[in-house]
LUMPA-297500 format. One record per residue (C-alpha): x, y, z. Coordinates in steps of 0.05 Angstrom, whole numbers, plus 5000, padded with zeros to 4 digits. Layout:
REM residues N
XYZ/...
//
This chain:
REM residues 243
638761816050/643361346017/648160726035/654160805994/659660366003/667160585975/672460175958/678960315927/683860025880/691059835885/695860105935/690560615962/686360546023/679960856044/683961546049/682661645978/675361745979/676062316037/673762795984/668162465959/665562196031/665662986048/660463105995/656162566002/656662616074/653763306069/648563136026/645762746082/647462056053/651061456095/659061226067/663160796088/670060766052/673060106063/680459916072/681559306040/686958756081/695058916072/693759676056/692060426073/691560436145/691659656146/698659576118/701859246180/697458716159/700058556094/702757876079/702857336031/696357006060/692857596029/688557355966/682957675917/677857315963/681257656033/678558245995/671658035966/671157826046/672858536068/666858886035/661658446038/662558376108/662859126115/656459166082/653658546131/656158806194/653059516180/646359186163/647459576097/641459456039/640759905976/647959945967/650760395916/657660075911/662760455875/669260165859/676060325841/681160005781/683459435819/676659335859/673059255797/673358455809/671058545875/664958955864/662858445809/665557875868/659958265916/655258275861/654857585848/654757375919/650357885955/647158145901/640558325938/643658865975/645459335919/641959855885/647859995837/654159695817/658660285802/665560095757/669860785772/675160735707/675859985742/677159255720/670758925686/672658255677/669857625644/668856915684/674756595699/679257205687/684857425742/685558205750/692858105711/689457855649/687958415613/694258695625/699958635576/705458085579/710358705613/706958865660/705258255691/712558005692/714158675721/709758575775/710957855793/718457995791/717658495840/712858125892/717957555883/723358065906/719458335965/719658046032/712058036039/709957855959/707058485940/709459005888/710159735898/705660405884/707560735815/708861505808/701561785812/703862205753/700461605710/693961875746/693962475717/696062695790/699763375794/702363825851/698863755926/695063185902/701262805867/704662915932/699462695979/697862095942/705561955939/706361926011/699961486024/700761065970/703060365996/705459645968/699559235932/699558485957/701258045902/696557415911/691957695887/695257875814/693757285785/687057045820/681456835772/674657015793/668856555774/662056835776/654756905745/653757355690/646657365686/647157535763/652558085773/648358345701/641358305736/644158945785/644859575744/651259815734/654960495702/662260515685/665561145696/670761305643/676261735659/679461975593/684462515617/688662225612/686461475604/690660945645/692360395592/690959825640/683260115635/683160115565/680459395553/674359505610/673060125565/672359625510/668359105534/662959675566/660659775499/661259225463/653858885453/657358155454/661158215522/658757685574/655257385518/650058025507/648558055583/652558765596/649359305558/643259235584/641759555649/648359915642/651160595628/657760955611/658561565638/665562015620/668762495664/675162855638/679762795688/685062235713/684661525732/684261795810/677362185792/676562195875/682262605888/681462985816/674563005801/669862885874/665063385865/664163145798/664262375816/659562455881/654562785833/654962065784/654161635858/648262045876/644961975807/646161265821/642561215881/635961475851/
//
């Protein structure tokens, strides 16, 4: 049996990884999907007070109050600077570091900037707007999300708060790089925000030669939302992880 923890990205909550608890749950192994502050079923909570570390505070203390060790921690888009957040700070409980088509960013860096000049005004213009700073779900259509799964996602799908756009994260290379890691690449089709993380995963110089090793791309053809697309497919990559 494995610990697994979930965590998703922007404007989802733990709903999203029903599919995927379902087979790993079966399989015998432990999951807990966590709900990060201001969303899913936590959105009465959200407010300007919210930052990146409210978040990075969410999931490690999931993983301390469930006495969790041998994590495999799997990741979403967004949550890719809080799973390298959780690596750096409790990096003794993880087995595995898993990047699902997520943010892998440098020291220093904010999750807005790899993004491009407009989208970040987009997004600050329309926390600014909002009467609780946050900015609002896009059209899962840009997830490759058709039909049922379009709709459901739609309708669960709630406002992102927007303190922590613009966050940097500081943190060790050498120690996020010392727990093994795989970056799942979702290439049909390929959400442009990803594309520089899909980059920097296989270039030899990123975090100055401390990524590639210990780490591993793996592709699966299907949407940024590979959870709601792909989770047969996607458990199988978490439970190769956890070997």
């Amino acid at each position: 049996m494995a610990n697994f923890v979930l965590v998703h990205g922007a404007w989802h909550g733990g709903w999203c990884w029903q599919r995927v608890t379902a087979v790993l749950q079966k399989d015998g192994h432990r999951v807990h999907a966590v709900t990060l502050t201001g969303l899913g079923e936590r959105a009465h909570l959200l407010s300007p007070a919210i930052t990146l570390d409210t978040h990075i505070d969410d999931v490690i203390s999931a993983i301390e109050v469930e006495e969790l060790s041998d994590v495999v921690l799997a990741v979403h888009s967004y949550a890719g600077m809080i799973g390298t957040a959780v690596a750096d700070r409790v990096s003794k409980r993880l087995k595995h570091l898993v990047y699902v088509d997520a943010v892998v960013p440098k020291p220093g860096e904010s999750w807005s900037s790899t993004q491009s000049a407009a989208t970040q005004q987009q997004r600050l213009a329309a926390a600014q707007a909002s009467t609780r700073f946050s900015f609002p779900p896009p059209d899962p259509e840009v997830f490759g999300l058709h039909g049922a799964d379009h709709a459901w996602v739609k309708r669960r799908q709630t406002p992102h708060p927007g303190n922590t756009y613009q966050a940097p994260l500081d943190f060790d290379v050498q120690r996020v790089a010392a727990v093994p890691r795989t970056f799942v690449n979702c290439t049909q089709p390929a959400l442009a925000t990803i594309e520089p993380s899909r980059l920097r995963v296989k270039d030899p110089k990123f975090w100055d030669g401390a990524w590639l090793p210990n780490s591993k791309v793996v592709e699966l053809k299907t949407g940024h939302d590979a959870m709601i697309s792909e989770p047969a497919a996607l458990a199988r990559i978490l439970m190769d992880c956890a070997v």
